[in-house]
N, C-alpha and C positions, 0 to 999 in steps of 0.2 A: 714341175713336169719337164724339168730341158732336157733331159736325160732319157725320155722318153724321144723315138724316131716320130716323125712329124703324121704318118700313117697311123699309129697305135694313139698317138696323142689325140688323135680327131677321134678316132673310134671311142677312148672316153670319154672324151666330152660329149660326144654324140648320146652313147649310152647313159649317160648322168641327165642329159638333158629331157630322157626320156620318164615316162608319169610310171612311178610306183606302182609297181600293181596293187591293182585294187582288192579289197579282203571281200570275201562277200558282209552282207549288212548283218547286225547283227540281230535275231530273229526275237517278236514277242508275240504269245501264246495266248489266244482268246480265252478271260474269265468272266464270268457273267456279271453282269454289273450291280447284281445286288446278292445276296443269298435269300429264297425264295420259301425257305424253311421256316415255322413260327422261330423268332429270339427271345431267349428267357431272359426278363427281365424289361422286356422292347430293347434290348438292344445296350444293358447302362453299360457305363463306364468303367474301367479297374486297368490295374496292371499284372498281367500274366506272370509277369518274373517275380513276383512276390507273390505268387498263386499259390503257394503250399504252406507258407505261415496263415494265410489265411485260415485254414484247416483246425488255425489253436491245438495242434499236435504235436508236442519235442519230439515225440518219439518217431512220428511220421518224418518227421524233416531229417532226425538222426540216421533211418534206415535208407533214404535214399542219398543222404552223401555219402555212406559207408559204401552203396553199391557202386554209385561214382566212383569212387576211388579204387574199387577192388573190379571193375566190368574190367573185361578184357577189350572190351570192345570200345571202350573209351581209350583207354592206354594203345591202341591199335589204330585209334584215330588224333590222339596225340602225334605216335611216329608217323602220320602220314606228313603232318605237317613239319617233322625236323626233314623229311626226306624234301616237301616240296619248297621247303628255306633253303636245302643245301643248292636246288635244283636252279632257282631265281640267283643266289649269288654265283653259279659257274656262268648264267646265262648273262648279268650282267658285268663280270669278268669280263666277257668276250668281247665285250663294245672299249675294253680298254686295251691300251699298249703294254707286253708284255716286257719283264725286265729279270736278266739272268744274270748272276757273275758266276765270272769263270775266270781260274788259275792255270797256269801251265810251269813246266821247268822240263829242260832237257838239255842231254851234253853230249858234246859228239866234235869229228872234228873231219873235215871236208877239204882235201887239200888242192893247192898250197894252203890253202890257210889253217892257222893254229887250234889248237884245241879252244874250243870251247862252251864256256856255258850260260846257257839263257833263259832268267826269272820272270815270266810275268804274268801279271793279273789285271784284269777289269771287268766293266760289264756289257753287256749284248743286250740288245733292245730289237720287237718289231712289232710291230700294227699292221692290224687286218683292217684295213678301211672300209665301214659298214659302209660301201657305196649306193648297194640297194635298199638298203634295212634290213636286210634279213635276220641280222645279231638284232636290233630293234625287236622285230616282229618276234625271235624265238623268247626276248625278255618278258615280254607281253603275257606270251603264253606262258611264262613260267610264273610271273604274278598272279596272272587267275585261276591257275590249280595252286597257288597256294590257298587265294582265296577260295577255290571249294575246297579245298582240304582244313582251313578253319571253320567252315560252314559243315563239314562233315563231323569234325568235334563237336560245335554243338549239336548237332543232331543226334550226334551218339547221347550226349550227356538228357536229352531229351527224351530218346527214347527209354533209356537206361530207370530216367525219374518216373514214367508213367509207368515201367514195370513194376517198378518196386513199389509204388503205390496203389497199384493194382493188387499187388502179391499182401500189403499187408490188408485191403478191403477185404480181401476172399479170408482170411485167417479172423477180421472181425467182424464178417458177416458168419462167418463158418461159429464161432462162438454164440452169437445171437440163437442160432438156429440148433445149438447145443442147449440150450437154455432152456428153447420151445421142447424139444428132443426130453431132456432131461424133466421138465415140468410136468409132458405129458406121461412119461414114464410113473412117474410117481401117482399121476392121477390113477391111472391103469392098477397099478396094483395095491393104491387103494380100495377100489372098484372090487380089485378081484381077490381079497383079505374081505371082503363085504359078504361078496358072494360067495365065501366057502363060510363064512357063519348060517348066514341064511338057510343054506343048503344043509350043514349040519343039525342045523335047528329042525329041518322039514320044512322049510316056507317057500320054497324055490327047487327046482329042481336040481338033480345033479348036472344036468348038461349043459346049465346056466352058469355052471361054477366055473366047469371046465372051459365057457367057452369064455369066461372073465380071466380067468388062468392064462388061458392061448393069447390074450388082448396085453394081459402085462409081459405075458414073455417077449411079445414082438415088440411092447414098446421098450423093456429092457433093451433089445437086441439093436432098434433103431437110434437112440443113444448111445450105446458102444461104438456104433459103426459109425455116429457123429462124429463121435470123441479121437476117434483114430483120425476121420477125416483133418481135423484142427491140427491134431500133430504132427501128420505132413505138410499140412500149411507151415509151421512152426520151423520144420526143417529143413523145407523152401525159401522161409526168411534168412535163416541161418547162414544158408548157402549164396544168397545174394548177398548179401550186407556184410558176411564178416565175422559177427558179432557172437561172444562166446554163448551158448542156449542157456545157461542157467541165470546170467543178465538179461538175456532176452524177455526169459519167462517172468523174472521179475517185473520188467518193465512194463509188461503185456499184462497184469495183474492188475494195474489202474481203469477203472471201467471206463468203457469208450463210449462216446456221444457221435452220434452222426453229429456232421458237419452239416451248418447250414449253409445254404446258394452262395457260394463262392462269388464276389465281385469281378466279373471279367470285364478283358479287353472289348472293348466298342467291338462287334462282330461284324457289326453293320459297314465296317468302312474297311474288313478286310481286302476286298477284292482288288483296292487300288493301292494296298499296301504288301499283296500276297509277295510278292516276292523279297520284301524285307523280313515277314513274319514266315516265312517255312525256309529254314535252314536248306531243304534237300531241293527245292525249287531255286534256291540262291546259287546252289552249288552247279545243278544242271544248266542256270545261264553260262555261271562263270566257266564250265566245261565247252558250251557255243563259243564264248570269247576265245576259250585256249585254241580250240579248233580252227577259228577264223585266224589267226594270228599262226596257226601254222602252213596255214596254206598260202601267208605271205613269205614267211621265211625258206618254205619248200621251193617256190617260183624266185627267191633270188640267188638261190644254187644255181640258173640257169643262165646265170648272168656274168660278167669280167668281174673277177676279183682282183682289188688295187690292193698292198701289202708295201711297208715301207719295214726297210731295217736300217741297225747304227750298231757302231761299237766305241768304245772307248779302251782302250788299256796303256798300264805303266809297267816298265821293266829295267831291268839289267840285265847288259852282255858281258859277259866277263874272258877276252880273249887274250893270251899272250902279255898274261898279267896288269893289263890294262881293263876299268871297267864303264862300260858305257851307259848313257840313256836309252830306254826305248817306248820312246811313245809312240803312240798310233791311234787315230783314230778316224772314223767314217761314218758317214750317211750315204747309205742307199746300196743298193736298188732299190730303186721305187720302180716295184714289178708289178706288170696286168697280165692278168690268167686270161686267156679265154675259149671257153667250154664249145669242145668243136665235133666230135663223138664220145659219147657212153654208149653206146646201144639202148637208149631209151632208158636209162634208168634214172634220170634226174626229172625227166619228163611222168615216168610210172610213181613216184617220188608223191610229186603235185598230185594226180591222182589219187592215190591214198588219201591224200588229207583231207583233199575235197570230200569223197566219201566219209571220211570219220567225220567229214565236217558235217553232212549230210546225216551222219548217224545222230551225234549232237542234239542236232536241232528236233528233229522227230521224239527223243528221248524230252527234251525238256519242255517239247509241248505236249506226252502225254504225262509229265509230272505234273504238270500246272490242272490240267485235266483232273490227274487222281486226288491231287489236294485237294481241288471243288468238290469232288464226290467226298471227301471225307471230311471235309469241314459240314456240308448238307447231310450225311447220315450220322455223325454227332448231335448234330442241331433238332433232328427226326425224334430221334432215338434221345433226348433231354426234355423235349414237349410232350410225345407219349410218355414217357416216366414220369413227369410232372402232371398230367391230365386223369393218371389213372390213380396217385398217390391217394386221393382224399377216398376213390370210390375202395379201394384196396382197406383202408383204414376203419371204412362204415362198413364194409363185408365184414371186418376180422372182428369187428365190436360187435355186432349183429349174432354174426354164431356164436361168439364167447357167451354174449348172454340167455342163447340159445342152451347152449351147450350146459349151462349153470342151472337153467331151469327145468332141465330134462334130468340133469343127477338130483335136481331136488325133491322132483318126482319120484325117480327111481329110488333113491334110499328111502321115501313115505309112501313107499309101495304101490306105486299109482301109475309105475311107469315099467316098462321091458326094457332089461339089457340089452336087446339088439337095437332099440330105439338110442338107450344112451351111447350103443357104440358107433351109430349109423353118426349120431350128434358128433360124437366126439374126434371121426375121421372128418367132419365138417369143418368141425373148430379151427382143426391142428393143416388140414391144407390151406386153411383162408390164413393162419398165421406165418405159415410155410411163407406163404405165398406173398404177404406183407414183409417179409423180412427182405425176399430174393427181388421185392421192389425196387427196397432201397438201396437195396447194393445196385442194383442197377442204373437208380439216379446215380449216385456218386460215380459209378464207373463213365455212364455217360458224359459225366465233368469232364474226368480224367481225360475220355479219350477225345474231347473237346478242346482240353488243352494240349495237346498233343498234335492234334488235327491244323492246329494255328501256329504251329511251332513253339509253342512254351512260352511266347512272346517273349522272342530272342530278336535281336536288330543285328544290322550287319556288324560284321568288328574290324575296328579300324587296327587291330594289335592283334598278334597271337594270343590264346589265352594262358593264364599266369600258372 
């Protein structure tokens, strides 16, 4: 600093010896200290990231890496992350010294003296000296949106997995419920081939026949209207995944087995691990960090900026046939900025960030907020499914046998068709209704796994 007037020189050092500003702290979000919902299982052990091999489904596991790779929304949160790597190397650029070279050549001739001409080249050097941190504080911030921009890819790749696992439950619940659809159909116009012998014979009336007629038409009709349902499932699959529809349909032709209680992650110990296990809760601290970290880098805009430059170069003079050296070379200025009017705009600067920082924080405590609710009506909504599975199974047994011994009646004439059909809308809702059980267990998984973040940890790497 000699070179610096003895007035400027105090006032850096004065200002250097002064405290950093300070970032505000950085902020954590009250979760309840236990989840207060029944835990299926009490609670056991597993790991979420291997949650869908659990399933013993290639073809499940197949459709959701197809949708991976084909979501837009993944590919969309990939490029966030080359944007927020580009963003971290300009920011940690800036905390170093920059280096140019540069050539020159020109001929001329200035008298008395002779024509001539003069080559040369080197390089130019100069440094922003982070006196306050502010290049610091902006590098900061560029690290933790990157790191919520990798917590944003898993999240996509998370949410993307429960859809498409979702999407293929509905296509083989939607079949189960083709089955019951088609089974009943058949019954119906057994029923109602029954009742037009009868009726031809004289044993029964005609309007018995008719009204066994009207019973298989609609179960006809309720079948068709399955069967279309399935095949937009089908090409809802289609369109997620990728996958050509006539491999599809093949694949989808091996009969499916519900899955039984999936081994989870300890639930019980989420709350002190929430923010490693929800990708979008990780992302909204690392968004408070970015904020805090700018509102350091905004406050040292307000400050004397130190800058040192240099140059080096080599040449030749070539005058009056004679040709010389020309070297040259220098350090400095070593120049201080100091910020004396803007009209408040370095000042209104700090402000913004503060507020976005202020914005930040309210955001990632009511994510923390929504995860709790959505890990508790997961947990709700897997007990009820679980508590009402067995009475759902002794309803659907109960009518079917019901149901078996009112036709047994009725074909040994002992019994009314409106009796067998009162039976037989008994049967077929309690089966309905057994089927839209268990897709609802399974779904409950799903959105249980989903609810905990997939049991994803944080990532120390971009992913691959």
């Amino acid at each position: 600093m000699r070179n610096l007037r003895p007035p400027a020189a105090a006032l850096v050092m004065w200002l250097a010896g002064c405290a950093t500003p300070m970032l505000p702290p950085l902020v954590t979000a009250t979760s309840p200290p236990q989840w207060y919902s029944p835990l299926p299982h009490n609670g056991a052990l597993g790991d979420l990231t291997q949650w869908w091999q659990q399933f013993d489904d290639p073809l499940l596991v197949q459709l959701i890496e197809s949708a991976q790779t084909l979501s837009p929304t993944v590919a969309a949160a990939r490029s966030r992350i080359g944007q927020a790597r580009a963003g971290r190397t300009a920011a940690r650029a800036a905390l170093l010294p920059n280096l140019d070279a540069q050539a020159s050549a020109s001929r001329g001739s200035q008298p008395p003296l002779p024509l001539n001409t003069t080559v040369q080249a080197g390089f130019q050097a100069g440094w922003d000296i982070d006196l306050f941190g502010g290049n610091r504080d902006a590098l900061q911030a560029a690290q933790s949106r990157l790191d919520a921009a990798q917590a944003g890819w898993h999240e996509a790749r998370v949410s993307v997995a429960a859809e498409a696992a979702l999407s293929y439950l509905n296509l083989r619940t939607c079949e189960r419920q083709l089955e019951v659809a088609a089974g009943d159909a058949r019954s119906r116009a057994e029923s109602s081939r029954l009742a037009e012998l009868t009726a031809r014979a004289g044993f029964t009336a005609p309007a018995s026949a008719a009204l066994a007629q009207a019973s298989a038409a609609e179960g006809s009709a309720r079948a068709t209207q399955q069967r279309a349902l399935c095949d937009i499932e089908i090409k809802t699959l289609v369109a997620l995944s990728g996958l050509p529809e006539p491999q599809l349909r093949q694949q989808l032709s091996t009969p499916w087995q519900e899955p039984g209680q999936p081994v989870l992650l300890p639930v019980i110990s989420l709350p002190a691990q929430l923010l490693v296990q929800r990708p979008d809760v990780y992302r909204a601290e690392r968004e408070v960090a970015a904020a805090s970290a700018d509102i350091g880098s905004a406050q040292a805009q307000r400050y004397p900026r130190l800058s040192l430059t240099g140059s080096v170069a080599a040449g030749i003079v070539h005058s009056g046939g004679a040709s010389n050296d020309a070297q040259t070379w220098s350090i400095g200025p070593l120049a201080v900025t100091v910020p004396l009017f803007d009209g408040g705009r370095r000042a209104a600067n700090v402000e913004a960030t503060q507020a976005r920082y202020d914005e930040a924080v309210a955001q990632y405590a009511s994510r923390v907020r929504q995860a709790a609710r959505e890990v508790e009506e997961a947990l709700v909504n897997l007990e009820s499914a679980r508590l009402r599975m067995e009475d759902a199974r002794t309803a659907a047994d109960g009518f079917r046998s019901s149901f078996a011994a009112t036709e047994a009646r009725y074909r040994s004439g002992l019994g009314s068709l409106v009796e067998l059909e009162e039976a037989r809308r008994t049967a077929l809702a309690a089966e309905t209704a057994l089927v839209s059980l268990q897709r609802e267990r399974v779904a409950a998984w799903i959105a249980l796994y989903r609810a905990v973040g997939g049991g994803w940890g944080r990532p120390d790497a971009a992913p691959a």
